[in-house]
C-alpha positions as CSV (number, residue, x, y, z in Angstrom):
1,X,63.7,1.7,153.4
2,X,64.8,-1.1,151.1
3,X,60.9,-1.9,151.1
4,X,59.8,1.8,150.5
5,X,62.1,2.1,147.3
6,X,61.2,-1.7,145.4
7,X,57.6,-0.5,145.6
8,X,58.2,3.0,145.1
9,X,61.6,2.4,142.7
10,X,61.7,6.4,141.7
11,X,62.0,7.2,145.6
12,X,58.4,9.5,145.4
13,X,56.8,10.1,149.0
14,X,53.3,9.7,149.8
15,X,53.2,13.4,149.9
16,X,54.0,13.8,146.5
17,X,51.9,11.4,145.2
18,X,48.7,12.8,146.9
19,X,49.4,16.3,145.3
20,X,49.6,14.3,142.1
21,X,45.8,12.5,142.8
22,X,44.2,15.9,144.0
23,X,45.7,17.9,141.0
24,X,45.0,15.3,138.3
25,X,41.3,14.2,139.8
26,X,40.0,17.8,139.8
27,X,42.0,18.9,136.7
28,X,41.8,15.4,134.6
29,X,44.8,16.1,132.4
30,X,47.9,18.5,133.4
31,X,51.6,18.9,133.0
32,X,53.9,18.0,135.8
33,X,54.8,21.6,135.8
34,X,51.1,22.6,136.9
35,X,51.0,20.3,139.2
36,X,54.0,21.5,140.8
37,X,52.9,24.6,140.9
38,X,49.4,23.7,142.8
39,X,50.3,21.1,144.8
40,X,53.9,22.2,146.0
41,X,54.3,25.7,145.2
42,X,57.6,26.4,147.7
43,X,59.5,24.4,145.2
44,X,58.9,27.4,142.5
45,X,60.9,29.4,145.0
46,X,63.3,27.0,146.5
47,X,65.1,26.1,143.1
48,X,64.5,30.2,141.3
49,X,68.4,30.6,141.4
50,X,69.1,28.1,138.7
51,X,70.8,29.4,135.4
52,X,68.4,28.1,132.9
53,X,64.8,28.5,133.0
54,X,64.7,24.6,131.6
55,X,67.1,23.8,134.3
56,X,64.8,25.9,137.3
57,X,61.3,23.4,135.7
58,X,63.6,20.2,135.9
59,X,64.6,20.7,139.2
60,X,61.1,22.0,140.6
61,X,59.0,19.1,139.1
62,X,61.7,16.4,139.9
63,X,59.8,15.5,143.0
64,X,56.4,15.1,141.5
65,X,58.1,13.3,138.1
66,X,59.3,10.7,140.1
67,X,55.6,10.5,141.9
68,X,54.3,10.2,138.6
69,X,56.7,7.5,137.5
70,X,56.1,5.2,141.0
71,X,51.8,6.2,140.2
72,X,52.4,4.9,136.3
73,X,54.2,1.1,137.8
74,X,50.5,1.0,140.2
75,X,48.5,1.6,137.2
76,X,47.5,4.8,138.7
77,X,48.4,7.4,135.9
78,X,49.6,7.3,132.6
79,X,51.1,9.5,129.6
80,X,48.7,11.5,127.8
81,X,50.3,12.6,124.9
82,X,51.9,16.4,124.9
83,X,51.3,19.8,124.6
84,X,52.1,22.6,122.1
85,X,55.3,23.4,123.7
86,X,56.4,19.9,124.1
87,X,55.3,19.6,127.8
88,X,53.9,15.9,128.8
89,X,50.6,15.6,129.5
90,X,49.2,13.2,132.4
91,X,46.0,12.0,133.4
92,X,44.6,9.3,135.7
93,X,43.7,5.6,134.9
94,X,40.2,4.2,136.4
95,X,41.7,2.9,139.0
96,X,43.3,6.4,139.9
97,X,40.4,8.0,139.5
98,X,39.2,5.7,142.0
99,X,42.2,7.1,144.5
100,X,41.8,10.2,143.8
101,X,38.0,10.3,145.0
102,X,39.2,9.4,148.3
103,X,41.7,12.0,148.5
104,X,39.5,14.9,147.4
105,X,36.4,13.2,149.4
106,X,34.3,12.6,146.1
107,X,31.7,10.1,145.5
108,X,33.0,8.2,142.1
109,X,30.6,8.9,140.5
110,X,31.3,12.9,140.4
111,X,35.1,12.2,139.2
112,X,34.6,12.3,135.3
113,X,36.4,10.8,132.9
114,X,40.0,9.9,132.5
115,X,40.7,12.5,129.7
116,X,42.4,9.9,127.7
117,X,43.4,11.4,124.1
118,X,43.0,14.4,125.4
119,X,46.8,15.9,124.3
120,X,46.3,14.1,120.2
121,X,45.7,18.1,119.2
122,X,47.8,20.1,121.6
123,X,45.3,20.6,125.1
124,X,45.1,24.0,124.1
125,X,41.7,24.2,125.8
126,X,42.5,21.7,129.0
127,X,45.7,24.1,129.6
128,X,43.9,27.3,129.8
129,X,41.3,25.8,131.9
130,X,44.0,24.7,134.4
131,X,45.5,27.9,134.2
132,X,43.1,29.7,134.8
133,X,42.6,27.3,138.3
134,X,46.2,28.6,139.1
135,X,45.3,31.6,139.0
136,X,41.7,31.7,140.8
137,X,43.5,29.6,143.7
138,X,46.5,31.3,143.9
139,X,48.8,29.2,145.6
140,X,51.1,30.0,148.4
141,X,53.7,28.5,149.3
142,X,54.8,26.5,152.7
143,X,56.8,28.9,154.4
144,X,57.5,25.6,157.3
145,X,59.2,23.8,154.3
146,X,61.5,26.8,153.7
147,X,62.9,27.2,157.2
148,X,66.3,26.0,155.9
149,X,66.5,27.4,152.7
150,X,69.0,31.0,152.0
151,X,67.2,34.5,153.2
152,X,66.4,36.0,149.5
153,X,64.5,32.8,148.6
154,X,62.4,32.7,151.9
155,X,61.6,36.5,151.6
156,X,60.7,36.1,147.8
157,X,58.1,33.1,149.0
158,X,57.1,35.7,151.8
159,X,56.0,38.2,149.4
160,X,54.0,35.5,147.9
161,X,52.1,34.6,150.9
162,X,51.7,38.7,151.4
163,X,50.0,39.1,148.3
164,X,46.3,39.0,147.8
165,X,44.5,34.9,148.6
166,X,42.9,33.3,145.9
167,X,40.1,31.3,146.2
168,X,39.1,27.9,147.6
169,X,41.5,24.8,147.6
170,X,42.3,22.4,144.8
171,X,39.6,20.5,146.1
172,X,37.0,23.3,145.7
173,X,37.2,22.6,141.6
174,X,35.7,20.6,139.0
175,X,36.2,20.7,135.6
176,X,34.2,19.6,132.6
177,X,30.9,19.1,134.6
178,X,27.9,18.0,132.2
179,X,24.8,20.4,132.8
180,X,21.8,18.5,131.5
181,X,18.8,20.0,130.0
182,X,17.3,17.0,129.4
183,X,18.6,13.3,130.9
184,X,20.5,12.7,134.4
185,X,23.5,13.5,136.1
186,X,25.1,10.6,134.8
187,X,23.6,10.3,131.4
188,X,23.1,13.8,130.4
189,X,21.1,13.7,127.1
190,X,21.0,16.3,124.3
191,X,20.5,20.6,124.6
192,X,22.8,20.1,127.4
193,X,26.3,22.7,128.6
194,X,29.1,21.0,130.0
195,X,30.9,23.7,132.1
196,X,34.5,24.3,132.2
197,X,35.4,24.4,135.8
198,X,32.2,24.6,138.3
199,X,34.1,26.3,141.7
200,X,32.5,25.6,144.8
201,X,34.1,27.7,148.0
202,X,31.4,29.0,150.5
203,X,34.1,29.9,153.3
204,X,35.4,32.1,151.0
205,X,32.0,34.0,149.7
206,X,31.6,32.3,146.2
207,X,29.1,29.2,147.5
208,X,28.8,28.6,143.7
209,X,30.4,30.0,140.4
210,X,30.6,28.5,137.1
211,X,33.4,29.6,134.5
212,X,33.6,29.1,131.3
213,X,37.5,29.6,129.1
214,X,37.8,30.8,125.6
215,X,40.3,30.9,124.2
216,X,39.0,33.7,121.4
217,X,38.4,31.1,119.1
218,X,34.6,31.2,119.5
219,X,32.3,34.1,118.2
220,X,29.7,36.3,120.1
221,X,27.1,34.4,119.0
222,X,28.2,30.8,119.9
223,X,29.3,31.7,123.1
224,X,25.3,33.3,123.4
225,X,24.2,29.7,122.7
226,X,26.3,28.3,125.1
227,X,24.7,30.7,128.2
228,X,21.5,29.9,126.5
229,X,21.9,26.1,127.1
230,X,22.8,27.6,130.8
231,X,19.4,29.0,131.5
232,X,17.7,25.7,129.9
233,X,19.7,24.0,133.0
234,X,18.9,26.9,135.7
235,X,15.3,26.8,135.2
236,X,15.1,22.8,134.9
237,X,13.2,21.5,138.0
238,X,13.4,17.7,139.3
239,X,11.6,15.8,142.1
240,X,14.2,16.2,145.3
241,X,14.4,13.2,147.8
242,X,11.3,14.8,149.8
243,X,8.9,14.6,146.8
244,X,8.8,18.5,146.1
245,X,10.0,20.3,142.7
246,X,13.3,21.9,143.0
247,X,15.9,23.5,140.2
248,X,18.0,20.5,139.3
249,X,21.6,22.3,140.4
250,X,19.9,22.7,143.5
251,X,19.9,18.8,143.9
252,X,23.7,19.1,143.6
253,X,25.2,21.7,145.2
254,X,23.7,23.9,148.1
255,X,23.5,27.5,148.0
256,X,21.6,29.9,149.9
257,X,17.6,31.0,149.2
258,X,17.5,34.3,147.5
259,X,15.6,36.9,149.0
260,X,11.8,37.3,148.1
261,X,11.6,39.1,145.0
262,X,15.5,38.7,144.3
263,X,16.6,34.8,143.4
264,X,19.4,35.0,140.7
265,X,20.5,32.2,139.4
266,X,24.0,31.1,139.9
267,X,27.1,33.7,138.3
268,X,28.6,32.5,135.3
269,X,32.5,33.8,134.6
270,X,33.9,33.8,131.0
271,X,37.7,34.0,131.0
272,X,39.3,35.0,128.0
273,X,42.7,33.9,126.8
274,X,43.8,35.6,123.8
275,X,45.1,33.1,122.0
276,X,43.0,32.7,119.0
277,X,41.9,35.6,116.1
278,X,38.5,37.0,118.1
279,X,39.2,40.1,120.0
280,X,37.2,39.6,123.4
281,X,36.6,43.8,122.8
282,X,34.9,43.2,120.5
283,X,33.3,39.8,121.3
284,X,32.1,40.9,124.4
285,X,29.9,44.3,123.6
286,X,27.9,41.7,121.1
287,X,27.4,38.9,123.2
288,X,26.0,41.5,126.0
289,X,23.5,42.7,123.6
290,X,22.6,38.9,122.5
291,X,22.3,38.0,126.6
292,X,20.5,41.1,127.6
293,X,17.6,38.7,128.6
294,X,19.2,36.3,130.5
295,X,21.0,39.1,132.3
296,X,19.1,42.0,132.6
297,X,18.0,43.4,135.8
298,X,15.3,45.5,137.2
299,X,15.6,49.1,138.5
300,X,14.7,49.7,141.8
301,X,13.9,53.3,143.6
302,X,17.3,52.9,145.4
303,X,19.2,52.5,142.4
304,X,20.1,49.0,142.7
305,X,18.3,46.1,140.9
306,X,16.5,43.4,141.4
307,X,18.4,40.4,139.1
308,X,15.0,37.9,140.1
309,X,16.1,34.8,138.1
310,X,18.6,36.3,136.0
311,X,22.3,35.3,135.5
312,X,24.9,37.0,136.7
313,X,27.7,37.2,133.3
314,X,31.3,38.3,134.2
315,X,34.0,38.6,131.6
316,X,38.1,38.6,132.6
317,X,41.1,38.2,130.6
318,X,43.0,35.6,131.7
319,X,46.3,37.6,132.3
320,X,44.8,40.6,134.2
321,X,43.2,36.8,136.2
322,X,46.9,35.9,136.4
323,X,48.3,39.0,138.0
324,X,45.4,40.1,140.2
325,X,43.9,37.2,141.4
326,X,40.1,37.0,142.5
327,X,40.4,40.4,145.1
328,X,41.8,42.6,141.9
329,X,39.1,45.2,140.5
330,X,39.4,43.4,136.6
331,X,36.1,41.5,136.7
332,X,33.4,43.1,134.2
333,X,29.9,42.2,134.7
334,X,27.4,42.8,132.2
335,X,25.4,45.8,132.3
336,X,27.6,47.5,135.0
337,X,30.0,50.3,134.3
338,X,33.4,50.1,135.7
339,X,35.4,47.1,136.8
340,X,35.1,44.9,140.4
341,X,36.3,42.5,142.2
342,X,35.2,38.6,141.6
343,X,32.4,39.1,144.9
344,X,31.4,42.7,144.1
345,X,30.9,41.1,140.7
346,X,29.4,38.2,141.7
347,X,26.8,40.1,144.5
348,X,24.5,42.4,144.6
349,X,26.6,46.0,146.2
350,X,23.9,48.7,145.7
351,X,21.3,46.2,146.7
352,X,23.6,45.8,150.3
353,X,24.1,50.0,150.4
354,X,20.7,50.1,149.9
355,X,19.7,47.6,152.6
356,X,22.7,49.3,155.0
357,X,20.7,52.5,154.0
358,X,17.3,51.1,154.9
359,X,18.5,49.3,158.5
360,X,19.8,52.6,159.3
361,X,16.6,54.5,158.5
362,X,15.0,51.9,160.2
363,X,17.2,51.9,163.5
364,X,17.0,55.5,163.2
365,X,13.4,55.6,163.6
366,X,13.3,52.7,166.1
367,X,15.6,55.6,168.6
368,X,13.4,58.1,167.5
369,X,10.4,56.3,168.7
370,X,11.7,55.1,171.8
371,X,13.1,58.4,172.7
372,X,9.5,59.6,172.6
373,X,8.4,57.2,174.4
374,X,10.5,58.0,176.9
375,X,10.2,61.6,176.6
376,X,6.1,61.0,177.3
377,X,6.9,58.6,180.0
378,X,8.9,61.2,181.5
379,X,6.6,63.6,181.1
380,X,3.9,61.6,182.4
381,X,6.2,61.4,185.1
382,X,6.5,64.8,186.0
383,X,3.1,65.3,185.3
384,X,2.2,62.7,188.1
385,X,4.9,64.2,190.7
386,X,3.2,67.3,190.1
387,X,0.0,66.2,191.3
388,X,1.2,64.7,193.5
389,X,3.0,67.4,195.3
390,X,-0.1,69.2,194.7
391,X,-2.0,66.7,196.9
392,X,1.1,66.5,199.7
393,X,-0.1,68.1,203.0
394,X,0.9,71.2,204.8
395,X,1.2,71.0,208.4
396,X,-1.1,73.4,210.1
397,X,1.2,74.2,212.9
398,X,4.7,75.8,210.8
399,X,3.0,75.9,207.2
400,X,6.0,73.1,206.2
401,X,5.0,70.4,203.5
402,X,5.0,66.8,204.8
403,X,7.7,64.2,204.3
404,X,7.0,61.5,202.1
405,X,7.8,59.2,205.5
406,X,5.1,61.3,207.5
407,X,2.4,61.4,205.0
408,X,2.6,57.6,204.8
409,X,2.3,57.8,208.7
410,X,-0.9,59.5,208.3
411,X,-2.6,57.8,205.4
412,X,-5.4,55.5,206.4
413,X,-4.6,52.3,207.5
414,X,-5.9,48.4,207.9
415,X,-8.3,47.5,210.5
416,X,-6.5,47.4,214.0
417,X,-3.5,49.5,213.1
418,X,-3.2,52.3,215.2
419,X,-4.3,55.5,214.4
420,X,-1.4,58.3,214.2
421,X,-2.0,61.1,216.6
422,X,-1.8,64.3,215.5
423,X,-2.4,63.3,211.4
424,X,-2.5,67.7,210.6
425,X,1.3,67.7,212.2
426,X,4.8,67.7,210.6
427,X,6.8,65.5,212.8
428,X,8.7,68.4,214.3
429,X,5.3,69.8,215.3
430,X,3.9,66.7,217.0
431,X,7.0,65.9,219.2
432,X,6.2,69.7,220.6
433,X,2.8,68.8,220.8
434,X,2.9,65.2,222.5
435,X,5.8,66.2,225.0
436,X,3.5,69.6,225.5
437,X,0.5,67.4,226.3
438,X,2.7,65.4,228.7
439,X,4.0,67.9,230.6
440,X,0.4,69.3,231.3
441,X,-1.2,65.8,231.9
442,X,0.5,64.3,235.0
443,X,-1.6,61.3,236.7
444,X,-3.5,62.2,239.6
445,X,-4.9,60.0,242.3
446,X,-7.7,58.3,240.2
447,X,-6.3,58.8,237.2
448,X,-4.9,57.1,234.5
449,X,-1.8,57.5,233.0
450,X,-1.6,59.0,229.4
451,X,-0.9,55.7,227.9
452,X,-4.1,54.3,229.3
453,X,-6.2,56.0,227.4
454,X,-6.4,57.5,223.5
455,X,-5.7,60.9,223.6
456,X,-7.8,63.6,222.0
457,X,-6.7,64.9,218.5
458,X,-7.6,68.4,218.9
459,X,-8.3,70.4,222.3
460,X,-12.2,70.2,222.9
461,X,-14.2,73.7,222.1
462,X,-17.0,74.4,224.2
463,X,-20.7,73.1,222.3
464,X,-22.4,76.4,224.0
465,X,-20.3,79.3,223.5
466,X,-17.2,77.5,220.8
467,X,-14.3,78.7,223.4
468,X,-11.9,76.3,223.3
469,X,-11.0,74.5,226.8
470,X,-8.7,75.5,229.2
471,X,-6.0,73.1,230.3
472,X,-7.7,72.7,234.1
473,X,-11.4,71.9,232.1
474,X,-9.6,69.7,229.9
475,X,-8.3,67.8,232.4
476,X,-11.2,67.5,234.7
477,X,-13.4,66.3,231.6
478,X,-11.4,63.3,230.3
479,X,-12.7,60.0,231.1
480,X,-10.6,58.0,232.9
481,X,-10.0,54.4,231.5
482,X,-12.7,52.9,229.5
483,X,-15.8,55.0,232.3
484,X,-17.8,58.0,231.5
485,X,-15.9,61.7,232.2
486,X,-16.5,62.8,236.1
487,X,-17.7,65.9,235.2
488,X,-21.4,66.7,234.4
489,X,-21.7,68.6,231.3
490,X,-18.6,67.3,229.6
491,X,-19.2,69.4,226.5
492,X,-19.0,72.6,228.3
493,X,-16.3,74.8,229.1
494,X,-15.9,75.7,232.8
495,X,-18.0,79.2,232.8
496,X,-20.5,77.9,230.5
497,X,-20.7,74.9,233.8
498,X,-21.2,77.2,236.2
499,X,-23.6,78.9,234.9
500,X,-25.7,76.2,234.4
501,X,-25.0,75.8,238.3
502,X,-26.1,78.8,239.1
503,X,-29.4,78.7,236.7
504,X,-30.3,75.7,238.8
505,X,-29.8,77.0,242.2
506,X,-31.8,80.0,240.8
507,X,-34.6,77.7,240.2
508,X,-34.3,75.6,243.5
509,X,-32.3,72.6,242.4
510,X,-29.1,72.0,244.3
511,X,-27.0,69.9,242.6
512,X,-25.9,67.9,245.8
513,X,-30.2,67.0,245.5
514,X,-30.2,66.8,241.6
515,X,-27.1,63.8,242.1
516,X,-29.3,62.4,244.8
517,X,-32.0,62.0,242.9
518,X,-29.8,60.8,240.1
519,X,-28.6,57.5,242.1
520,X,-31.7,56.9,243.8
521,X,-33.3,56.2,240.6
522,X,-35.7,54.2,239.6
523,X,-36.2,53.3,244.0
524,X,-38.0,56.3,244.6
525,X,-40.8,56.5,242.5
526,X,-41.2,60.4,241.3
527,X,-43.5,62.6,243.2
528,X,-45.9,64.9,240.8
529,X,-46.3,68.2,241.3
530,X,-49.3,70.6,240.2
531,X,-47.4,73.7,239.8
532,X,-46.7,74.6,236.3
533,X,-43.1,75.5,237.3
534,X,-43.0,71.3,237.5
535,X,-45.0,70.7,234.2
536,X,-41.9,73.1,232.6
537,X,-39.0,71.7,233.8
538,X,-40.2,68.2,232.3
């Protein structure tokens, strides 16, 4: 400890001087009270019931005074004269600068300048600019660090931390950033802007935003050529590290592509603080008409515009800034009616209801289509179940439709897959008809059982007179195994047979001699008659 306090004699933390590098290496020159108030805003709150408002800033910025007086021993800061009120000014030394790159995680060459002489005439302009940081970030304050402190000072901070965020961290801000028209970065040369503060906080929807302070001591018409020297920047173009043409700001900070037909260039903010003679009612009606072509958009069918390369102009006050904050509706942007918020002013609203509107068309007609496809398909479904049941077969023995299981069954097959049975039958039908077929086809001696041979699909119909066989004629025609039927004219019902028979013994031929002559053949060589009854029956 004894170490801590002969480096350190004014007893300052490291915590306290970090808040003091972060504040003073964005903001270049501030009062202790402002950085209080960003770095360490639970103090505010912590020391609010002292009698004296004097007394309540002594106590508030004791910690970061002592900081300050430790940081001025290392060479790190140093008095910059004082402001109107009597308030001390501080800003960094080179070598703080160098400290504070590291705790904002800024190359050195970004930091600026040390603001040295910058309180000789008062800081007027330095102290609105860091006000109006305050009150774009919006601090809250710790509510960890308040855990021990009495109930009405932890619910005042509470309703601090309630209220509407701000925007970024102290480390999303740069102030008095050179913008050269002609030059580099470094060594910016003549026709040039230098902005204000140049805010840079993607997580919280403003990827870039420049802002420029008056203090209502400049006219309409200066603060014209001011955004003019803006557009000079915005349209400049320098060789990136790939070898391709790109718009110099572009080099230096990333932002988003613009949609086709809809690139703006980046929003610039004007706050006013009206401390000066202009009125900013009046101011600002005039510079709008002097800006109209740098801001100017183009009407679309929707009614949104298009703002194609344009620059997006926003006037506040700095005190409606101070008690709304970025989320309040206090934010005018030229050639819109009616206040907004910082990113309604900043965006492009109509042009997103307009898009909403479009997707929605869009998804609309996307269902609508694809509900008629699947009304068609559906209908083609129908369509095809319809012919299909047109084509589904009926049996002919009860009239009843097929199953879809049975008329597979009888659809045509592969080669070698056996053939089904009775393919005109519902299956009810062809159990009947198989066990009817087995109970009238018993084996007899010589013959084969009914699973030795194919059985006939339909019962046979006689070829002479078309009557259909009788179970006995049926059965005594039926070839036995893989050898020719028994009977002699097969094809013939049993009356049609015996008449035949009969004919023949009419004529003279018995058949006991006609099978005689049948197996003897080709032994007996034929005997020729000379009777014409002979030459006839050949």
């Amino acid at each position: 400890m004894a170490g801590k306090r002969k480096n350190n004699p004014a007893g300052s933390t490291n915590t306290y001087r970090g808040d003091v590098l972060r504040v003073l290496g964005a903001l270049k020159v501030a009062t202790t009270d402002q950085i209080q108030r960003i770095g360490a805003p639970h103090l505010t709150f912590r020391h609010a019931d002292k009698e004296t408002p004097s007394k309540r800033k002594q106590a508030r910025t004791a910690s970061h005074t002592a900081a300050l007086s430790d940081m001025r021993g290392h060479g790190l800061s140093e008095n910059g004269g004082s402001t109107g009120t009597g308030d001390a000014l501080r800003n960094l030394t080179p070598k703080g600068l160098l400290a504070a790159s590291y705790e904002l995680n800024r190359p050195v060459t970004e930091m600026g300048s040390t603001a040295r002489g910058a309180g000789s005439s008062g800081a007027s302009h330095p102290m609105a600019v860091n006000e109006t940081v305050i009150a774009m970030l919006r601090p809250k304050p710790n509510m960890a660090r308040l855990v021990k402190d009495l109930p009405h000072v932890q619910a005042a901070a509470q309703a601090a931390v309630d209220s509407p965020d701000g925007i970024g961290t102290i480390a999303s801000y740069w102030t008095e950033v050179p913008l050269p028209a002609t030059g580099t970065w470094n060594a910016p040369g003549k026709g040039g802007a230098q902005a204000d503060i140049v805010l840079t906080a993607p997580q919280d929807g403003v990827p870039l935003l420049f802002i420029e302070v008056d203090n209502c001591h400049e006219t309409a018409e200066e603060l014209a050529d001011k955004l003019e020297k803006y557009a000079r920047f915005f349209k400049r173009k320098v060789k990136d590290t790939d070898g391709k043409e790109r718009p110099m700001w572009r080099t230096r900070w990333t932002v988003p592509e613009g949609r086709y037909g809809d690139a703006p260039h980046p929003p610039v903010l004007l706050v006013f603080n009206r401390i000066g003679e202009r009125n900013p009612n009046l101011t600002v009606p005039r510079l709008q008409e002097l800006t109209r072509h740098l801001w100017q958009g183009e009407r679309q069918r929707g009614g949104h515009h298009l703002y194609d390369r344009k620059i997006p102009i926003i006037a506040v006050g700095l005190n409606q800034l101070r008690e709304h904050g970025p989320a309040g509706p206090v934010f005018a942007r030229f050639g819109r009616s009616g206040p907004q918020t910082l990113l309604e002013a900043i965006g492009n609203p109509r042009r997103e209801a307009a898009d909403a509107r479009e997707h929605e068309k869009a998804k609309a007609r996307a269902a609508a289509y694809q509900a008629e496809l699947r009304r068609a398909a559906q209908e083609q479904a129908a369509k095809q179940a319809a012919e299909r049941e047109a084509r589904r077969p009926v049996c002919t023995g009860c009239g009843a439709k097929f199953t879809d299981a049975r008329w597979a069954a009888v659809q045509p097959k592969d080669w070698g897959a056996t053939k089904d049975s009775h393919p005109q039958l519902c299956d009810t039908c062809k159990r009947a008809a198989v066990a009817a077929a087995q109970e009238g086809q018993e084996p007899v001696r010589g013959e084969a059982a009914p699973d030795d041979f194919w059985e006939e699909p339909q019962r046979p119909v006689c070829t002479w007179c078309g009557a259909a066989f009788t179970d006995e004629r049926w059965k005594a025609t039926k070839r036995v195994g893989w050898s020719a039927s028994p009977a002699k004219n097969p094809s013939l019902c049993g009356d049609c047979d015996q008449r035949f028979e009969d004919l023949d013994r009419a004529w003279g031929v018995s058949p006991r001699r006609e099978e005689r002559d049948q197996e003897q053949g080709q032994a007996v060589p034929e005997q020729k008659t000379t009777g014409w009854l002979s030459r006839l029956r050949r």
